[in-house]
C-alpha positions in Angstrom: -24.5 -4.1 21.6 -20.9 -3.2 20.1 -18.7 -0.7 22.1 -14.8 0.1 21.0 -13.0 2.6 20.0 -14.2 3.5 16.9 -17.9 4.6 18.3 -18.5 7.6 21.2 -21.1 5.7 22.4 -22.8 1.7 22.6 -24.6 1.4 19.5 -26.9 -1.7 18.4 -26.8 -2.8 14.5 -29.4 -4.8 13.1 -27.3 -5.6 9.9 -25.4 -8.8 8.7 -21.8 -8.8 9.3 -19.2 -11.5 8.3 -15.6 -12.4 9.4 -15.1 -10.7 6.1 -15.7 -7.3 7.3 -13.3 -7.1 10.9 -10.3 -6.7 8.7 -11.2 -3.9 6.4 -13.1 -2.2 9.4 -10.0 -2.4 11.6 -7.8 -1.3 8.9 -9.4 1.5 7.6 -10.2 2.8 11.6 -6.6 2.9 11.8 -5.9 4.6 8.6 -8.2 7.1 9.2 -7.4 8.2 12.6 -4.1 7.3 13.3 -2.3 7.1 9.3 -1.2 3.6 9.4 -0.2 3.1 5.5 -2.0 0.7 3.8 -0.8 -0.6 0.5 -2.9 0.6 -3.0 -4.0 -2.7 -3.4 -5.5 -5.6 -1.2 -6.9 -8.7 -0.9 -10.4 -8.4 1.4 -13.0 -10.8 0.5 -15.7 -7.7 1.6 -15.5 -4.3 2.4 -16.3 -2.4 6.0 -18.6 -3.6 8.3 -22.3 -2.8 7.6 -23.5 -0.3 10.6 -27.2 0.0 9.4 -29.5 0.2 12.2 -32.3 -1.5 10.1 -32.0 -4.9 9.2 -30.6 -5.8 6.1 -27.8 -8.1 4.4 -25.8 -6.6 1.7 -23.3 -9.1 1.9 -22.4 -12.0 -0.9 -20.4 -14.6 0.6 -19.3 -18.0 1.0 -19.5 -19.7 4.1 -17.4 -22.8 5.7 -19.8 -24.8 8.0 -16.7 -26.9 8.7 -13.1 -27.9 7.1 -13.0 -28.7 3.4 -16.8 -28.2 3.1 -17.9 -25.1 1.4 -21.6 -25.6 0.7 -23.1 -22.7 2.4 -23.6 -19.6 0.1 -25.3 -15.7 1.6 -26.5 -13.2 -1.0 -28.2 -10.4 0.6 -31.6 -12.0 2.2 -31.1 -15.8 0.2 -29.5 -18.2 2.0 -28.4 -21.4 0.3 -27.1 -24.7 2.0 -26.6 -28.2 1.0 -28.7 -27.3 -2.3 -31.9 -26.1 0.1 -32.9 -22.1 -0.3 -34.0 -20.4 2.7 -35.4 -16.9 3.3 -32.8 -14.7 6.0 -35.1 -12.6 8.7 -34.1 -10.2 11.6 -32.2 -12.3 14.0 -30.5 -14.4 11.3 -33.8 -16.4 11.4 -34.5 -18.2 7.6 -37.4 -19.9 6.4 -37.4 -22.4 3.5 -38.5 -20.8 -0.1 -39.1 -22.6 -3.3 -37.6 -19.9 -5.9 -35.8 -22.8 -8.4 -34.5 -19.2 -10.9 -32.8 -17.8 -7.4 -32.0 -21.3 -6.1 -29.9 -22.3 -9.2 -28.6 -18.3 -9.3 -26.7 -19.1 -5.7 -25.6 -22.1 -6.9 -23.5 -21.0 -10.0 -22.4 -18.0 -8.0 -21.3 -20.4 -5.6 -19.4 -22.6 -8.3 -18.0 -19.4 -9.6 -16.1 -18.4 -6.4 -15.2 -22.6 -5.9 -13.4 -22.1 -9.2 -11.9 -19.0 -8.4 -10.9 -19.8 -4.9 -8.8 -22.9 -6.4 -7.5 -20.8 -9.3 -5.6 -18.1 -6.9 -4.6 -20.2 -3.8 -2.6 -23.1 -6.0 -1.4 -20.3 -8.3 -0.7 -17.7 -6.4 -2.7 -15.4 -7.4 -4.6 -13.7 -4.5 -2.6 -10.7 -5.5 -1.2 -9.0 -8.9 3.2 -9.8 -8.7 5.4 -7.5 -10.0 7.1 -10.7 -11.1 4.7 -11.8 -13.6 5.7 -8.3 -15.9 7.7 -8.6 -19.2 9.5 -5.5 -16.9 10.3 -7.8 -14.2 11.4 -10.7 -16.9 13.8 -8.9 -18.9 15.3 -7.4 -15.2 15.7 -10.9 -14.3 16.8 -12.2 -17.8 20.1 -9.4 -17.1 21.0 -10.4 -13.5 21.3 -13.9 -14.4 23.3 -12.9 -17.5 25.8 -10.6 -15.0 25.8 -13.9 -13.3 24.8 -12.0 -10.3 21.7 -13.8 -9.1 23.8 -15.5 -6.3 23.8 -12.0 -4.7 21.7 -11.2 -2.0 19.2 -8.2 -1.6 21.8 -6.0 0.0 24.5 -6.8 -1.9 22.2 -6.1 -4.9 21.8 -2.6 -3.8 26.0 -2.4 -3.6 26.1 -3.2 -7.3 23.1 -1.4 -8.9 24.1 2.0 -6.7 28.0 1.2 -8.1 26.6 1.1 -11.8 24.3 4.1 -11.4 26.9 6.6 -9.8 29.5 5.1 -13.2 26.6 6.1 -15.6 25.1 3.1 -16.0 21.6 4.1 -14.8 19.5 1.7 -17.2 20.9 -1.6 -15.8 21.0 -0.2 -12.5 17.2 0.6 -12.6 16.8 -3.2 -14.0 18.4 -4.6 -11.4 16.3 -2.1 -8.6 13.2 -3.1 -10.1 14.2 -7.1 -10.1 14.7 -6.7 -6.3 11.8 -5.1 -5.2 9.4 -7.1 -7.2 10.6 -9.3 -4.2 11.3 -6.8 -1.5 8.7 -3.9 -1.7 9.8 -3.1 1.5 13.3 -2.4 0.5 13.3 1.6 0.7 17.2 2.0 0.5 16.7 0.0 -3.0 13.3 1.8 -3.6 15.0 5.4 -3.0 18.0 4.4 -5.3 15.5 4.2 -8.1 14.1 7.5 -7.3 17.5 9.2 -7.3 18.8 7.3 -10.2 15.6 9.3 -12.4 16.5 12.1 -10.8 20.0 11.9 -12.0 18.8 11.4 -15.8 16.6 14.9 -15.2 13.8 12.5 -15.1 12.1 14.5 -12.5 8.6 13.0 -12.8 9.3 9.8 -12.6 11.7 10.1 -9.4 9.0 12.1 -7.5 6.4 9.4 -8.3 9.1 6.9 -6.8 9.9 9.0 -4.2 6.5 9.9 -3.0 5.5 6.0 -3.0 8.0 5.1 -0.7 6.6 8.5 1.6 3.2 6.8 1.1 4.3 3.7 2.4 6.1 4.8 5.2 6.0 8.5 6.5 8.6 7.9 8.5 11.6 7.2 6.1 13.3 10.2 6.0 16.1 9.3 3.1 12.8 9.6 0.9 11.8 13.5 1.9 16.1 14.1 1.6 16.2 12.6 -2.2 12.1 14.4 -2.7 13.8 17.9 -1.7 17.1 17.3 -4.0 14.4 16.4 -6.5 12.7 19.7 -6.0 15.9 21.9 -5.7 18.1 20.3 -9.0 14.3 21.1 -11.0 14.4 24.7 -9.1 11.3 24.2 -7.7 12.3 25.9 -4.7 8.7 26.2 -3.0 7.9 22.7 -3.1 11.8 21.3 -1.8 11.0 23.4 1.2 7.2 21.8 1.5 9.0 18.4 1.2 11.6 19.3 3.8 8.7 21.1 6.0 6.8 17.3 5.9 10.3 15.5 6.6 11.0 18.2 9.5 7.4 16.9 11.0 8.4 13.4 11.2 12.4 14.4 12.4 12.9 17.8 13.4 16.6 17.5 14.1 17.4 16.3 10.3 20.1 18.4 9.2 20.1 16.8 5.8 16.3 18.2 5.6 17.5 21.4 7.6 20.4 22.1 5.0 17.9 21.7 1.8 15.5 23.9 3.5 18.6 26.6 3.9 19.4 26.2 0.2 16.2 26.2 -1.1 16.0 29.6 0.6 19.1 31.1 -0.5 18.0 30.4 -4.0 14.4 32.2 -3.8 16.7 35.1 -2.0 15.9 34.5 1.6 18.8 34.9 2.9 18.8 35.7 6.2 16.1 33.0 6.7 18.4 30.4 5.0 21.8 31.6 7.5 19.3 31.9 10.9 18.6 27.6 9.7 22.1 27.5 8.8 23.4 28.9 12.4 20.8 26.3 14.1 22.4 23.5 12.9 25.5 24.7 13.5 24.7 25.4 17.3 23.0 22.0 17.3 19.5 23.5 17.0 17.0 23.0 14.6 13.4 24.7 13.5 11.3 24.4 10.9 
């Protein structure tokens, strides 16, 4: 019988589950009900546990009986290990079968994921990089040619915002991009990028920035400030204040957000909306 948080009430399943499935399950609970970002891509070896009341095993898996031996393969009710093929019954019960066609099927899947299991843990390739791009190449090609790749991440982000305020937006999106194909993370770099789009009236491609970095974290507020001066420099003054409104839920006391709300505002002709936001923030109170 299972009880946590994700279930009203004890419930008993009757269907296979692997240590391949507690991850994703725990993941996606905590996505769902309390928005912890995920990234777009992962890395799970199976998807959410299988809550079927009947018995059943939709899994395909590989399993280690011990260190450096992977001779046990599951695909839904076969079980193959050390080269015998057994039958998998309620109760993880199996029974020896003589099916040589399903047998030597197991066994090449089993190869197959051997082969691939090698291929991406000594390459490095359990997930896509960034750095394997011609993109990423050519960024990296330039920094070593400004003879800048002594620089570290932060002074990076010194030198590619000096060269996009002077104009130079193209080398200063290169040298963005090289540093967060090693530091996703970086949102001061990442929002950089956004407003350096933004500058060049590339509007669709700094909101798609922009809104990445608000994917990834909700709570980064420079990202809602440079999404509503995306909004209010394209005159879309609707959606800066829906971008400020979504800032102001994470911060209410903003006045960056407050300000771009008040402008926006002015612009569609609300004006006495736009001075009573205005006068908040001047009284050191804020509303949305």
């Amino acid at each position: 019988t299972i009880y946590s948080p994700m279930l009203k009430s004890s419930r008993q399943f009757a269907s296979v589950s692997t240590h391949f499935n507690v991850t994703p399950t725990l993941l996606g609970f905590l996505n769902h009900n309390y928005d912890i970002i995920l990234p777009n891509k992962d890395h799970w070896m199976a998807g959410p546990m299988d809550t079927s009341r009947a018995f059943r095993n939709v899994q395909k898996v590989p399993l280690m009986r011990n260190k450096n031996q992977l001779v046990d393969y599951l695909d839904h009710d076969y079980f193959l290990a050390d080269n015998q093929l057994f039958k998998l019954k309620p109760d993880l019960w199996i029974t020896p079968v003589n099916n040589p066609s399903k047998k030597a099927n197991l066994q090449q899947e089993l190869q197959h994921f051997k082969a691939m299991n090698h291929y991406v843990t000594t390459r490095n390739k359990i997930m896509p990089s960034d750095r394997n791009t011609d993109e990423y190449k050519a960024s990296e090609k330039l920094v070593d040619a400004m003879k800048l790749d002594t620089l570290n991440d932060s002074q990076l982000f010194w030198e590619a915002r000096s060269l996009a305020i002077e104009g130079r937006r193209d080398t200063a999106r290169a040298i963005a991009r090289y540093v967060l194909a090693n530091n996703p993370k970086f949102y001061d770099m990442r929002t950089l990028l956004g407003r350096s789009y933004a500058w060049d009236r590339e509007y669709n491609k700094a909101r798609k920035v922009l809104e990445d970095i608000i994917k990834r974290d909700s709570s980064y507020i420079d990202a809602y400030n440079a999404l509503a001066d995306v909004e209010i420099w394209s005159k879309h003054f609707r959606e800066a204040i829906s971008v400020a409104n979504r800032g102001l839920a994470v911060n209410p006391d903003q006045p960056g957000l407050l300000r771009k709300k008040a402008k926006a505002l002015k612009n569609m002709g609300k004006f006495k909306k736009a001075r009573s936001i205005l006068d908040r923030i001047k009284n050191g109170k804020s509303s949305n």
